[in-house]
N, C-alpha and C positions, 0 to 999 in steps of 0.2 A: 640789399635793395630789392631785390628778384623774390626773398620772401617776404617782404612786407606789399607789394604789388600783388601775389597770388592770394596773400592772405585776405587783405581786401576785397579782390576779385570774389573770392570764394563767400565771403560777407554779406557781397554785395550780390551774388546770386542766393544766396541764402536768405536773406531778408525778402526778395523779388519772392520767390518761393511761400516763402511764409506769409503772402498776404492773403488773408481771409478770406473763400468764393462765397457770395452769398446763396442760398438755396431754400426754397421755399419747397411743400405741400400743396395740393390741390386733392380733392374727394370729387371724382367726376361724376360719380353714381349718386353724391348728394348735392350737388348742384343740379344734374338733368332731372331731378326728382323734383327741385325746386323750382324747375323751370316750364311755365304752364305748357308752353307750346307744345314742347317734347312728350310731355303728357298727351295731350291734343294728338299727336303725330300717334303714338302710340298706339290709342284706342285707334283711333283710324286704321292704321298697320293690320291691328287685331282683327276690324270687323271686315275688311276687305280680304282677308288670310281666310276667313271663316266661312266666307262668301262663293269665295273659291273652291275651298275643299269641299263643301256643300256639295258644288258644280260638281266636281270630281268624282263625290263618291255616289252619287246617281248615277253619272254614267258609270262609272264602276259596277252598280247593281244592274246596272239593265244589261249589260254587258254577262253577269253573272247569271241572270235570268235566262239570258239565249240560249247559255251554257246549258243548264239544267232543263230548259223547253227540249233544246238537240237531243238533250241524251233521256228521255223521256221519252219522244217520240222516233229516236235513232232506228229500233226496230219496224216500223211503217216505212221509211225512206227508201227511195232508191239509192242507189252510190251518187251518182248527180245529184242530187239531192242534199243529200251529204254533203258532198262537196260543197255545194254551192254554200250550206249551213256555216259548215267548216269557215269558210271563207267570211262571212260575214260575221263569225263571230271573232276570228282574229282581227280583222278589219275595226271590229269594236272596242277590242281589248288598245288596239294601237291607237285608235282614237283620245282612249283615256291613257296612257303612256305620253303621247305629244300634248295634249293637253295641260297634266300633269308638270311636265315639263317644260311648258311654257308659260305657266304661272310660277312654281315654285325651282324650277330650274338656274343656275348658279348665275345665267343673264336674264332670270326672267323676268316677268311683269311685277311681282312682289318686291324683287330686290330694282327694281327702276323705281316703282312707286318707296320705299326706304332711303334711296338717294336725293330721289326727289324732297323730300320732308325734311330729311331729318341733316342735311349738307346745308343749307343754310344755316340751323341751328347749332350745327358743332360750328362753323365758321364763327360766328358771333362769340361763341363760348372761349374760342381758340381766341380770336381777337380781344379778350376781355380779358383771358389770361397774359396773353404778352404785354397789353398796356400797363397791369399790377406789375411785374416783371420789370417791365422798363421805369415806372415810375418810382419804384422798391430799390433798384438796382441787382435784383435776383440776374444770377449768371441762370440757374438751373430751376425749374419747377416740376417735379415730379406728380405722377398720378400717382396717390396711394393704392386706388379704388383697384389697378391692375397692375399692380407691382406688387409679386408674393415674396419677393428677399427682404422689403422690409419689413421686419420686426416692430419697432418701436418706435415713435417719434414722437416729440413732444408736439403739443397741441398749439405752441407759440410760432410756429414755422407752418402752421395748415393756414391756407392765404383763402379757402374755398368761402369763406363768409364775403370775403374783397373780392373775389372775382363774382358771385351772383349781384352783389352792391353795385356793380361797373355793369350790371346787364341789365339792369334796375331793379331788383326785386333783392330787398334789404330783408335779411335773416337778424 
């Protein structure tokens, strides 16, 4: 009796076991590419990056300039003089260092204006994907676009045409 109980048992966790997860694809680098906004955001990202560094490398030369004025005219100077040079052109160089790093710095204005933009846009994409998900009955949907362990997968299980459909913009 005791082995037809375990036997079952064991059956019966083994069938539990063997039931099929569903798992889906997504190409998140070929969705964002079809998705205008993110385009939109993009170039924006770009021409305000470009804007910036502009900024930066001006003062960067004039900064450079000072440099090359000082040491050009070092021999006419007093020591005060000097000094004082000295002083204003480090004053310049740290000007373009804070600067610098207040645009492109790891909390700067670049990466606030990239949140700003582009956080709603993955939200909507994320929310587009769980709805295919929930309505599929996918347990799991992987990104292919940043996942390098896979290899290979068949093209019947990539859902990325159904999630841009659900954001409206049918491929």
């Amino acid at each position: 009796m005791k082995k037809i109980i375990l036997t079952l048992f064991v059956a019966l966790m083994a069938a539990g076991m063997a039931t099929a997860q569903k798992f889906a694809l997504v190409d998140m680098d070929y969705i964002l590419r079809n998705v205008p906004a993110y385009e939109m955001a993009n170039e924006q990202l770009n021409q305000v990056s470009q804007r910036w560094e502009k900024e930066v490398n001006e003062l960067s030369k004039a900064a450079e300039t000072m440099y090359k004025n000082y040491q050009s005219d070092m021999v006419f100077l007093t020591d005060d003089q000097k000094k004082k040079r000295e002083e204003e052109i480090v004053a310049k160089e740290k000007e373009v260092t804070d600067l610098r790093y207040k645009y492109f710095g790891p909390e700067g204005e670049l990466y606030k204006k990239r949140q700003s933009l582009m956080k709603p846009i993955q939200e909507d994409v994320y929310n587009a994907v769980k709805a295919v998900a929930e309505e599929k009955g996918y347990q799991t949907i992987f990104d292919r676009a940043s996942s390098q362990s896979i290899v290979f997968a068949s093209p019947r299980i990539d859902v990325s045409n159904e999630v841009l459909a659900k954001l409206g913009y049918s491929k």
